[in-house]
C-alpha positions as CSV (number, residue, x, y, z in Angstrom):
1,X,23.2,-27.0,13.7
2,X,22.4,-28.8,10.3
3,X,24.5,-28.2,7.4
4,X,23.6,-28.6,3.8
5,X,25.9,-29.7,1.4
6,X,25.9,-26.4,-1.2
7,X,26.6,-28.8,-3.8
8,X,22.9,-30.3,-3.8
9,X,20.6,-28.2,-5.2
10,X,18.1,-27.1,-2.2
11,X,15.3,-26.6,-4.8
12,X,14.0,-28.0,-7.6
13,X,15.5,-27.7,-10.9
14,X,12.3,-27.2,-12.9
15,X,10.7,-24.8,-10.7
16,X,6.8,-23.7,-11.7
17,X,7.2,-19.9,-11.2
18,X,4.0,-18.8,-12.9
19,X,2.2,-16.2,-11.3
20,X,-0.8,-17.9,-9.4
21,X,2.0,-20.1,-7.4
22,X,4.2,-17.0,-6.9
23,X,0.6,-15.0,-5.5
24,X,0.1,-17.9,-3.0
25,X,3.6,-18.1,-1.6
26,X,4.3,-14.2,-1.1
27,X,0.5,-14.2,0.2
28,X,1.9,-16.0,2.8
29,X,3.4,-12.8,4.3
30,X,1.2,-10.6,5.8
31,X,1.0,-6.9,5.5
32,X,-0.3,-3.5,6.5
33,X,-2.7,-1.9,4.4
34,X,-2.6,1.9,3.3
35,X,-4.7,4.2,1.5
36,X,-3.0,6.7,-0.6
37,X,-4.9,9.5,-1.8
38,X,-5.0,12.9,-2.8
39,X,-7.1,16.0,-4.9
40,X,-6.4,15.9,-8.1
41,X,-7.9,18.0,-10.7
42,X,-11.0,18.9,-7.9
43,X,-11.3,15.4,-7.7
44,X,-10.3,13.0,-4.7
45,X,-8.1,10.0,-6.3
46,X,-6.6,7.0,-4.3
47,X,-5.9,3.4,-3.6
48,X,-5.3,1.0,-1.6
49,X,-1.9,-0.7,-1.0
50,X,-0.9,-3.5,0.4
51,X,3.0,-3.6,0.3
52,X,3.5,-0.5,2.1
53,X,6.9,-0.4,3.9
54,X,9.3,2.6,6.2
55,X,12.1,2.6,4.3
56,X,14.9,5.9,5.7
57,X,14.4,8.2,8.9
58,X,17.0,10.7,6.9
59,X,15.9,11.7,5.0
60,X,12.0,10.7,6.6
61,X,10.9,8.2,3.5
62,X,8.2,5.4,3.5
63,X,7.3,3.4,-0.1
64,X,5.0,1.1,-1.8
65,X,4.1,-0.6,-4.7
66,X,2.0,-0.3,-8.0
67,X,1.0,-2.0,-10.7
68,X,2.3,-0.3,-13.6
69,X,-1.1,-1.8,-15.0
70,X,-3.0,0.7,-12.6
71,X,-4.7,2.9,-14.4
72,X,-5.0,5.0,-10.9
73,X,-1.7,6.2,-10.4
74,X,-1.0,8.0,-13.6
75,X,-3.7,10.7,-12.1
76,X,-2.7,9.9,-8.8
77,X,0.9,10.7,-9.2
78,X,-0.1,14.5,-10.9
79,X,-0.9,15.7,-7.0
80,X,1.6,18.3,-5.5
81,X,1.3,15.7,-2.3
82,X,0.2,12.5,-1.3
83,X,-2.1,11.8,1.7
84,X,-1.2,7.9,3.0
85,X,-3.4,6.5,6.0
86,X,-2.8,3.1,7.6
87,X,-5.8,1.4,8.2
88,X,-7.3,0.1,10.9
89,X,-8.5,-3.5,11.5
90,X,-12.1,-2.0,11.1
91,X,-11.1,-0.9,7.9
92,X,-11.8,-4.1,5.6
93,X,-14.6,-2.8,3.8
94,X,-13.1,0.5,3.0
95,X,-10.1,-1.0,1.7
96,X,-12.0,-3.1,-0.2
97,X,-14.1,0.0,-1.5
98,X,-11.0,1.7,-2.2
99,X,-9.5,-1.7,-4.7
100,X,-13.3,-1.1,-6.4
101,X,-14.3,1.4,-9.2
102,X,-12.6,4.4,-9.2
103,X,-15.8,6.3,-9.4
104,X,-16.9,5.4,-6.3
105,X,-14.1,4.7,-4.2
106,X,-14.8,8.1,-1.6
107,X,-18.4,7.7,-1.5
108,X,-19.7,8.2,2.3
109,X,-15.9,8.8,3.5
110,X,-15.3,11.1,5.8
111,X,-11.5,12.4,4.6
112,X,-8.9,15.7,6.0
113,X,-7.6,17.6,2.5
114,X,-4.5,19.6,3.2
115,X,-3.6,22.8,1.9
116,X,-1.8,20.9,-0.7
117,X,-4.4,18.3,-1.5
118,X,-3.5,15.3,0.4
119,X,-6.1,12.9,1.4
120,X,-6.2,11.2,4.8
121,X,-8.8,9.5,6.8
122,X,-9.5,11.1,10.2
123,X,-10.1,7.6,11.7
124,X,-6.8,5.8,10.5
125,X,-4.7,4.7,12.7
126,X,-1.6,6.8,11.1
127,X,-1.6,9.9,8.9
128,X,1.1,11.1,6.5
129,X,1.4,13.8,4.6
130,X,4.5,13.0,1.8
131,X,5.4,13.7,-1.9
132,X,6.9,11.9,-4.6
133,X,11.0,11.0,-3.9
134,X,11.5,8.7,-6.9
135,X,10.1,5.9,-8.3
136,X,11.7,2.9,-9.7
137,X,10.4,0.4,-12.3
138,X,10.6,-3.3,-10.8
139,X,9.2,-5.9,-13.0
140,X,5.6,-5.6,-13.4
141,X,5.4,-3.0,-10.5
142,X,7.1,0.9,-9.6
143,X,8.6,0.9,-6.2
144,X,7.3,4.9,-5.0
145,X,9.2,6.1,-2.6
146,X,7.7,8.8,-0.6
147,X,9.2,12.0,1.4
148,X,7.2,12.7,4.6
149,X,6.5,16.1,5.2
150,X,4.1,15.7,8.1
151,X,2.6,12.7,10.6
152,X,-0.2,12.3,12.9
153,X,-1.3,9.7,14.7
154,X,-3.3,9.1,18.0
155,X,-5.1,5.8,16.9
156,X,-3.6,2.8,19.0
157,X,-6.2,0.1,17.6
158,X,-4.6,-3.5,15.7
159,X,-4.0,-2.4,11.9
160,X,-5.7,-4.0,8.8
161,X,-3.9,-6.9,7.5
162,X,-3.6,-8.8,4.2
163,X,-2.8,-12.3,3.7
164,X,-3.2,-14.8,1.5
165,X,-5.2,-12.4,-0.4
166,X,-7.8,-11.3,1.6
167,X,-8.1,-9.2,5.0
168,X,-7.1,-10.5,8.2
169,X,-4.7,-13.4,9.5
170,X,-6.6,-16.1,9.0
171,X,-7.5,-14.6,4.9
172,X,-11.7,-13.6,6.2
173,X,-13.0,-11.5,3.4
């Protein structure tokens, strides 16, 4: 095993940590994409996330991340319950559809409401049903973490990906 002397500094003094260098190097990570949706005011709301994450089996809680720039989530977060749906591979255009105007992000989508107005898509590969646990400011973004109250899932297809910015391993928009 290699050793390196803790005394040298293993990165650069006068690092560039703006925001387009710090986009490309966390792209590098890929991750699952989720829509999270719900009926708000009559209306179905929701988005697409790409940093969603289990986090606790007790209690059951999964999270993800928002911009606190988004102007969906301060309607969003109003609903009793949150519907969250992990995509499928087949998914790219719909998650893209879901990132586009908010007007139009349910047109020609087939989606489950519960009783208590969570959206889900029937053909995701994963279905929750969850509520708001907390939410905590981080930077630019609010960590919500989510309480599960329900989860179905039958779907054993490859889940949609993002990486580098853009759906799929090797970054195919």
């Amino acid at each position: 095993m290699q050793m390196t002397d803790l005394n040298t500094p293993s990165f650069p003094t006068n690092q560039d940590l703006n925001p387009v260098r710090l986009r490309q190097a966390f792209g590098i990570f890929p991750s699952g994409v989720v829509a999270v949706a719900a009926q708000v005011d009559g209306r179905l709301v929701g988005l697409a996330a790409s940093s969603f994450t289990s986090v606790s089996l007790d209690p059951p809680l999964v999270s993800f991340s928002i911009a606190n720039a988004s102007k969906t989530w301060p309607d969003l977060r109003r609903a009793a319950h949150l519907g969250v749906t992990i995509l499928a591979a087949r998914h790219g255009a719909l998650a893209r559809q879901l990132a586009g105007p908010p007007e139009s992000r349910f047109e020609g989508v087939e989606v489950l409401l519960s009783a208590h107005g969570a959206v889900t898509l029937p053909d995701g590969l994963a279905q929750f049903d969850t509520t708001i646990y907390r939410e905590v400011e981080a930077g630019d973004h609010t960590i919500v973490l989510l309480r599960l109250h329900g989860v179905r899932h039958a779907d054993h297809s490859l889940p949609l990906v993002f990486h580098r910015s853009a759906f799929g391993l090797r970054g195919e928009r």
